[in-house]
Each structure stands twice: as C-alpha cells, then as structure tokens.
C-alpha positions as a Markdown table, in Angstrom:
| # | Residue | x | y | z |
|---|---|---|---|---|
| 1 | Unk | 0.0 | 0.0 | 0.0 |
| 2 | Unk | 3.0 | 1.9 | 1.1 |
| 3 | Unk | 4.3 | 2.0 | -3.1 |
| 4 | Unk | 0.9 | 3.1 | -4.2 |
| 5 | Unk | 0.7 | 5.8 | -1.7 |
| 6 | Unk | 4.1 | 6.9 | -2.7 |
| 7 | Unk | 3.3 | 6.8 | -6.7 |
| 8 | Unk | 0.2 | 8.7 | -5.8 |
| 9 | Unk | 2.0 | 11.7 | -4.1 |
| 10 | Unk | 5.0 | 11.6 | -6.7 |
| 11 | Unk | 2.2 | 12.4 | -9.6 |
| 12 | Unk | 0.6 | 15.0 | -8.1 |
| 13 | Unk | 4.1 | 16.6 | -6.9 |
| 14 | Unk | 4.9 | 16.8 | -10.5 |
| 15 | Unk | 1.5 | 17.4 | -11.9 |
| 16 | Unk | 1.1 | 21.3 | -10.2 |
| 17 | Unk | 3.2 | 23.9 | -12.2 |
| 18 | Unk | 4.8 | 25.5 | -8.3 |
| 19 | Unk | 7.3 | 22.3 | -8.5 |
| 20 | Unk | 8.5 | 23.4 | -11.8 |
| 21 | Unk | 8.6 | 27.6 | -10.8 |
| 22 | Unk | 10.1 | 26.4 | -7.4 |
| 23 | Unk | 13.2 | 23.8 | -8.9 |
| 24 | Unk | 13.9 | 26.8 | -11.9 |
| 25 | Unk | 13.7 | 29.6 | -9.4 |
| 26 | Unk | 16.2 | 27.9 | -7.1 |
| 27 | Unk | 18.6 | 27.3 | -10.1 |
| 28 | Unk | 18.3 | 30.1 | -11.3 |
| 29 | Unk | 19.3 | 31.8 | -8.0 |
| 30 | Unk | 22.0 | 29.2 | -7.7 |
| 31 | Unk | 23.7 | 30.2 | -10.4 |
| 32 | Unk | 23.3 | 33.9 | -9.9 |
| 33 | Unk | 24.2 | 33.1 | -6.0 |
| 34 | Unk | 27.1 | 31.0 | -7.4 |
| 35 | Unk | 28.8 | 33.7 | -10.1 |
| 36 | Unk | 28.0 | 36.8 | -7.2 |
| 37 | Unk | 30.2 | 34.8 | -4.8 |
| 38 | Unk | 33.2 | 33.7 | -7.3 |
| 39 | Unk | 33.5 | 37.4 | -7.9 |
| 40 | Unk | 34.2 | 38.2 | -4.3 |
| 41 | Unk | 36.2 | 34.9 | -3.9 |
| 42 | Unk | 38.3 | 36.3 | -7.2 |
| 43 | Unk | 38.5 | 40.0 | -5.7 |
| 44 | Unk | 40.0 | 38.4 | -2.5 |
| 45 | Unk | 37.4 | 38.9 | -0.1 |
| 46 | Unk | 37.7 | 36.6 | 3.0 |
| 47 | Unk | 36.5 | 33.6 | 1.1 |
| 48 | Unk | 40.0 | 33.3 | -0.8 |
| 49 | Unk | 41.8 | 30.3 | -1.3 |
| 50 | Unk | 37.9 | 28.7 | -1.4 |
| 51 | Unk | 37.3 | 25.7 | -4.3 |
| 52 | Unk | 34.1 | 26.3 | -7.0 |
| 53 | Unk | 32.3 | 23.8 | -4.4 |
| 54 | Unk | 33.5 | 26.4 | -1.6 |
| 55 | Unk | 31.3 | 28.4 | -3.3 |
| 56 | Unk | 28.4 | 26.1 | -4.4 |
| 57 | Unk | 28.3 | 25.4 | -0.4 |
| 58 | Unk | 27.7 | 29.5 | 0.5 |
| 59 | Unk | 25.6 | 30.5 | -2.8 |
| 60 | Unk | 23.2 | 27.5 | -1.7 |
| 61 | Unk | 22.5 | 28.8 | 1.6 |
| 62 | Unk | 19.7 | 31.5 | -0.6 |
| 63 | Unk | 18.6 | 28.5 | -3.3 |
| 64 | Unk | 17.2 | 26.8 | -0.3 |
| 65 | Unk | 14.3 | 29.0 | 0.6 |
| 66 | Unk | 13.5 | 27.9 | -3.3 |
| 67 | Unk | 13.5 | 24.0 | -2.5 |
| 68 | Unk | 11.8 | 25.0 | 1.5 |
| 69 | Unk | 8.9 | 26.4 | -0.6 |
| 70 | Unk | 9.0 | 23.2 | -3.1 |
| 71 | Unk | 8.9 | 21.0 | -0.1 |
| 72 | Unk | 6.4 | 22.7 | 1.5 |
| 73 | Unk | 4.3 | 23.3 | -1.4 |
| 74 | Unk | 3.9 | 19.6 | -1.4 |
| 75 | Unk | 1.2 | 19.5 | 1.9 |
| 76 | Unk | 0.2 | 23.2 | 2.1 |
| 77 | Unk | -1.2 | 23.2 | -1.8 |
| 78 | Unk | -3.5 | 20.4 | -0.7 |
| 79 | Unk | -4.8 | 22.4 | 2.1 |
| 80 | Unk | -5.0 | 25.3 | 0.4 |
| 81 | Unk | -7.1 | 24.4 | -2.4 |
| 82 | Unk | -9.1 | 21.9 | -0.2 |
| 83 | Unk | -8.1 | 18.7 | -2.1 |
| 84 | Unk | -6.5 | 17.0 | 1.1 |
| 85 | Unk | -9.7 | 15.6 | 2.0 |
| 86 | Unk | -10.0 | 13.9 | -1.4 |
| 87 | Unk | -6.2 | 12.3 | -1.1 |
| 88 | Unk | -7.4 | 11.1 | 3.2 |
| 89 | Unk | -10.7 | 9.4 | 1.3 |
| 90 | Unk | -8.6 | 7.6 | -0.7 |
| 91 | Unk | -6.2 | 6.8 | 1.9 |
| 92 | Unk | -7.8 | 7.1 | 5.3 |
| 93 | Unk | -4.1 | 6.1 | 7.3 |
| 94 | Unk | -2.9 | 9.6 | 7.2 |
| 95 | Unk | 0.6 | 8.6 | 9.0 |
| 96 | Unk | 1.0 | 6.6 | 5.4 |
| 97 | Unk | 0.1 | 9.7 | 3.3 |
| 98 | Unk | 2.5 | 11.9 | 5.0 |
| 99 | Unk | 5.0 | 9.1 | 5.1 |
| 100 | Unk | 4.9 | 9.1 | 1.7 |
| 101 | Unk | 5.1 | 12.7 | 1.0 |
| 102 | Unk | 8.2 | 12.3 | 3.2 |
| 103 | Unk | 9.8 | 9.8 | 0.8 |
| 104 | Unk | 9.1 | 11.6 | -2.4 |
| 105 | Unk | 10.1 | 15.4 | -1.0 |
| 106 | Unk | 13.2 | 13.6 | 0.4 |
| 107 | Unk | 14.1 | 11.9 | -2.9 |
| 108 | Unk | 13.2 | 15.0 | -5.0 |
| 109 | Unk | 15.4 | 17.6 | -2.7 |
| 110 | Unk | 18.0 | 16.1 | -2.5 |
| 111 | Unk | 18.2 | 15.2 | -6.2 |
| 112 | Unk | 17.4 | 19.1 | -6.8 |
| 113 | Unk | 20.4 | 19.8 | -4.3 |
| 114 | Unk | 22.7 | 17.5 | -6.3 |
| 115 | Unk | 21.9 | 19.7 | -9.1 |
| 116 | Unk | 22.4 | 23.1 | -7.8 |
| 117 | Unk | 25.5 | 21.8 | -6.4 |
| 118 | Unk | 27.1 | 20.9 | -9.5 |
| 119 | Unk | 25.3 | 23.8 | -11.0 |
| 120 | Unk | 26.9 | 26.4 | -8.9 |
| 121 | Unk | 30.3 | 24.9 | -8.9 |
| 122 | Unk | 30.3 | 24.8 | -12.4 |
| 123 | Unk | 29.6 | 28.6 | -12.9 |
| 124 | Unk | 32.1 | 29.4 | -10.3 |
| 125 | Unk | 34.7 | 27.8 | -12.2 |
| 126 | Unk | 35.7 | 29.7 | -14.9 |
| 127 | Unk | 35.6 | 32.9 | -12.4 |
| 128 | Unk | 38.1 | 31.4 | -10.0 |
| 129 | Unk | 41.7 | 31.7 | -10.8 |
| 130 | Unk | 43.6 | 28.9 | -9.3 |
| 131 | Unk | 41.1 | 27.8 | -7.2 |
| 132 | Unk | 41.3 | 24.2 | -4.9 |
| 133 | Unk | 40.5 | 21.1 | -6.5 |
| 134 | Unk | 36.7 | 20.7 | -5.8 |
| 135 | Unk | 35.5 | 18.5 | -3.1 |
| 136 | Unk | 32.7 | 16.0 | -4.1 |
| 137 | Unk | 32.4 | 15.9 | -0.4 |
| 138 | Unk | 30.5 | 19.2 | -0.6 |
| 139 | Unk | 28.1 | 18.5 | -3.6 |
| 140 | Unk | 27.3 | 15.3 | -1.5 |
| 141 | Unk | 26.8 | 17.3 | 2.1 |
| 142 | Unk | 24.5 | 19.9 | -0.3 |
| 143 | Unk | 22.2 | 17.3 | -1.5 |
| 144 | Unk | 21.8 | 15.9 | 1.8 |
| 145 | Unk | 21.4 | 19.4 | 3.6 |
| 146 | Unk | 18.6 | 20.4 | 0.8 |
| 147 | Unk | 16.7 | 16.6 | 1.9 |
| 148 | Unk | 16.8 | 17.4 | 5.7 |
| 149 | Unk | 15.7 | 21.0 | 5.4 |
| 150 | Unk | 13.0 | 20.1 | 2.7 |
| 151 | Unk | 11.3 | 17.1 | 5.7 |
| 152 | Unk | 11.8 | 20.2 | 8.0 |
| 153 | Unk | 9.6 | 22.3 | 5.7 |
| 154 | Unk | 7.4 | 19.9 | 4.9 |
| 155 | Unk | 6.5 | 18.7 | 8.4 |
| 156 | Unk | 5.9 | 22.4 | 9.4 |
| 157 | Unk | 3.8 | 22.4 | 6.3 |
| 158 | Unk | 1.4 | 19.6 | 7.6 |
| 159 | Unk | 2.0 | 21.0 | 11.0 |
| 160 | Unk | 0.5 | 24.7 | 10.3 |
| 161 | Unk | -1.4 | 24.4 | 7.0 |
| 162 | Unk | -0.9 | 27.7 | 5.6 |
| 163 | Unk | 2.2 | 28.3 | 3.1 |
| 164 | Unk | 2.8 | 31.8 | 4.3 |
| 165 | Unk | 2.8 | 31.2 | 8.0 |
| 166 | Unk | 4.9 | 27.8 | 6.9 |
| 167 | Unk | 7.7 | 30.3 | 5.0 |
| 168 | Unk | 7.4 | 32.8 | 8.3 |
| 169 | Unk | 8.5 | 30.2 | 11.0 |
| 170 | Unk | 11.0 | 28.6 | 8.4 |
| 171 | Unk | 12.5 | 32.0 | 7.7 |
| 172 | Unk | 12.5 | 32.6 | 11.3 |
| 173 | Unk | 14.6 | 29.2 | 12.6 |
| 174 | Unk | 17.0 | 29.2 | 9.7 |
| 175 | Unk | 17.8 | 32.7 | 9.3 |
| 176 | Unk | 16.5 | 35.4 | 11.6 |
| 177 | Unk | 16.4 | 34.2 | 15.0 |
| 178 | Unk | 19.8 | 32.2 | 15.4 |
| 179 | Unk | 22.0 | 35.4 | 14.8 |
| 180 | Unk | 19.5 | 37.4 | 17.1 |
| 181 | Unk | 20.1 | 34.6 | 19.6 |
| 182 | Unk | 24.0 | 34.9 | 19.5 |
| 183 | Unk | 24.2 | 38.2 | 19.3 |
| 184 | Unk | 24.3 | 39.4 | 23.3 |
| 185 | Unk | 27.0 | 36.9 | 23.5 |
| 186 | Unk | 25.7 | 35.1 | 26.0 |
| 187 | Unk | 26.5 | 31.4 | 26.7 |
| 188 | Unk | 23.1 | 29.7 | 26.8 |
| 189 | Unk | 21.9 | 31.6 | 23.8 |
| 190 | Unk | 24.4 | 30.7 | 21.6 |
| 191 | Unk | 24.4 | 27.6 | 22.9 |
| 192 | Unk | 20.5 | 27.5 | 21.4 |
| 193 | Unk | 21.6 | 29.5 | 18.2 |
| 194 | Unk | 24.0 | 26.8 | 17.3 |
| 195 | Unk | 21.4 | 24.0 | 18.3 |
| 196 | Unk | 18.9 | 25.2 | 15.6 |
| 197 | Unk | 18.0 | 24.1 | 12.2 |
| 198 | Unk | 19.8 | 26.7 | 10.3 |
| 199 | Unk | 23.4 | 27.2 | 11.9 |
| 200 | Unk | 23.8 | 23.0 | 12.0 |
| 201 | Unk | 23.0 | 23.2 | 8.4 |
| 202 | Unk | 25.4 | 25.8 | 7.7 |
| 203 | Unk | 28.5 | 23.6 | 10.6 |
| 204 | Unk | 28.0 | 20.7 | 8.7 |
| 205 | Unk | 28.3 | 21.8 | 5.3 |
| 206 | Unk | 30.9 | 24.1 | 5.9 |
| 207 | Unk | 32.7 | 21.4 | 7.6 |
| 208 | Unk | 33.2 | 23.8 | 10.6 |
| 209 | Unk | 34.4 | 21.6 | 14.0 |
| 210 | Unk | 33.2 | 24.4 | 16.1 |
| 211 | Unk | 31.2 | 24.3 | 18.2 |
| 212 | Unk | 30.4 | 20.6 | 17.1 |
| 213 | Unk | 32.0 | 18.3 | 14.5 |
| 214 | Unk | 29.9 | 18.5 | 11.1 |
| 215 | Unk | 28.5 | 15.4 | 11.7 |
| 216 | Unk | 26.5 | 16.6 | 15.0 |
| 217 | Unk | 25.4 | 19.1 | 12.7 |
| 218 | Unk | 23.8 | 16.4 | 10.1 |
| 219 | Unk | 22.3 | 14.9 | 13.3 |
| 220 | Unk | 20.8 | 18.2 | 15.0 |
| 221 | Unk | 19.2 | 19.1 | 11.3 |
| 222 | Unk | 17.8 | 15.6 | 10.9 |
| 223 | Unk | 16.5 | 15.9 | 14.8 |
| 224 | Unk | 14.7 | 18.9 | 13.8 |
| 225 | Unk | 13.2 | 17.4 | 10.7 |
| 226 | Unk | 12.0 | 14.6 | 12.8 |
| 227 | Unk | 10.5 | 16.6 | 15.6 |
| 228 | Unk | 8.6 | 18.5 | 12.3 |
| 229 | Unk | 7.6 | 15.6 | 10.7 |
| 230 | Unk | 6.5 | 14.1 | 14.4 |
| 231 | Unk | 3.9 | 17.9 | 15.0 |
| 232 | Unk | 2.6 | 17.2 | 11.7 |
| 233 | Unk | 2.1 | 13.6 | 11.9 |
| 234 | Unk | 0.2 | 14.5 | 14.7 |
| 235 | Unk | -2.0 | 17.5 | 13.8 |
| 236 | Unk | -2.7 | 15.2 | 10.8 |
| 237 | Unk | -4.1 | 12.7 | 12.9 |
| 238 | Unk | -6.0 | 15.2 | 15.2 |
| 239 | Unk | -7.4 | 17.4 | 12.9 |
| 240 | Unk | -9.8 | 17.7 | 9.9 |
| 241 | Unk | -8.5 | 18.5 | 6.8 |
C-alpha cells in the first residue's frame, strides 16, 4: 500500500506547475548566487583560497528557501485548495500519506540539491583563478542538507497548514532568529543558536568543528526534521483537513 501511496504523491508533486517555478527559481538563483560569490572569492574577499564547491556550499544557503517552498508546497497546496480531503478518502491512514510525501520530497530535494550543487560549482569555475581542487564531499553534504531542510519544511507544512505562516516560521529558525540569539553573546543563547536548524545546516556543510564536529550538525538538522515531521504527523491525525 506503502508503493501506491508513494506513486500517488510523486504524480501530483509533478503534476502542479509550483514544483517546476520552485526547482527553476532555485537554479536560477544558484547560479546567480554562485557567479555573485566567485567574484568576491576572485577580488580576495575573506572567502580566498575557497574551491568552485566552496562556493556552491555559500551561494546554496539562498537557493534553499526555493527548494523550502518546493517542499512545502507539497502538503500546504492540498490544504489550500481543499483537495486533502480527497487524497485522506482515498487513503484514510494519514501517517501513510504523509509518510509518503516524506519519501518523495526527500528523494526530490535532494536530487534538486545534487543539481544546484554541481550547477553552482560549475559557474564558479571559470571565475576562480587557481582555485582548490573541488571537493565532491561538498556536492554530497548539499544534496543531503537540501533533503533534511525540505522534511523540516514539509512537516511544518502539515503541522501549520498555511504556506505563508509555513515560509514565516522557516524563515525565522533558519535565518533570523539564530544570529538574534548569538548576538548578546551570551553562553546559553548561543548555545540554542547553534542547536537550531539553520546554523547545524550551515556547521555541517561548511565542515566547521566548532562548536560541534559536522557530523552533529547532520544529526541536529535531521532531529529537527524529525520533531517537524513528528507535530505534523500528529496535527494530521488530530485534525480535519
């Protein structure tokens, strides 16, 4: 039942013309991102001595809102135009229908973050002079970063309904509120900063050991996609659609 569930969701993530906007809006920006930062690497900004996948790693950090909306797109459309009760008459075990949302955004981020990966390294390239050898490494922790964060967003998605309010609160963990919480300087509250979505994202692609080896980082993002996924699971179950 699983497979069907999971062919069901893949055809109507394809079938709505948002998936298509959202994958050539985040290349686009991935490449624009990509060229922007080569420029600065190339005019020896602080980024020197960086590889084109150096760069694929900090010009992805904007693409992702692109794949976030994807992701979420994929449970907030249904609510939105009031077709989710349709897809829980067909399959009443709405664990199994988000479960298999889960599967297809996971497989479909991360292939799109394979792509802006090797997208933006390619366009930094020929901008470099004399850059690193690129580290496949980094397109690998970018596809895997753009799966985690796309569960995140679409767990919120199930979890609050609405797109906008979805793209507020995912704005808000990822980007806005960690540098607010490290800015006093204040033990505990970096402590928090660090523990969010957003900066373990950033430590474990960056390959950063402070203040936790990258691969804590993988593990804090996937907690936080989990616990999202968990909310939504549950408001699923709990409420009407």
């Amino acid at each position: 039942m699983i497979r069907a569930t999971v062919a069901s969701e893949w055809t109507k993530l394809w079938s709505v013309r948002s998936t298509w906007w959202a994958l050539v809006g985040a290349l686009a920006v991935m490449l624009l991102s990509s060229v922007q930062v080569a420029f600065w690497v190339d005019n020896g900004d602080e980024l020197t001595g960086s590889s084109a996948t150096d760069v694929a790693v900090e010009a992805f950090s904007v693409a992702q809102l692109a794949v976030l909306a994807l992701a979420m797109l994929a449970v907030t459309n249904e609510y939105s135009h009031r077709t989710m009760r349709a897809t829980l008459q067909w399959t009443p075990a709405r664990t199994r229908v988000l479960l298999a949302k889960a599967v297809v955004v996971a497989a479909v981020t991360a292939a799109a973050g394979a792509v802006l990966a090797v997208g933006g390294a390619a366009a930094a390239a020929p901008i470099l002079t004399d850059p690193p050898s690129p580290d496949l490494a980094d397109l690998a922790a970018i596809a895997v970063v753009s799966a985690l964060l796309g569960l995140l967003a679409l767990g919120l998605g199930a979890a609050l309904r609405g797109a906008v309010l979805t793209l507020v609160v995912l704005f808000l963990l990822l980007i806005l509120v960690p540098p607010l919480l490290a800015a006093p300087d204040i033990a505990a509250l970096t402590w928090v900063a660090d523990l969010s979505p957003g900066p373990a994202a950033s430590h474990f692609l960056s390959g950063d050991g402070d203040p936790y080896p990258p691969a804590v980082g993988a593990a804090v993002t996937a907690a936080w996609s989990a616990a999202a996924l968990f909310v939504g699971g549950r408001v699923m179950r709990r409420r009407d659609a």
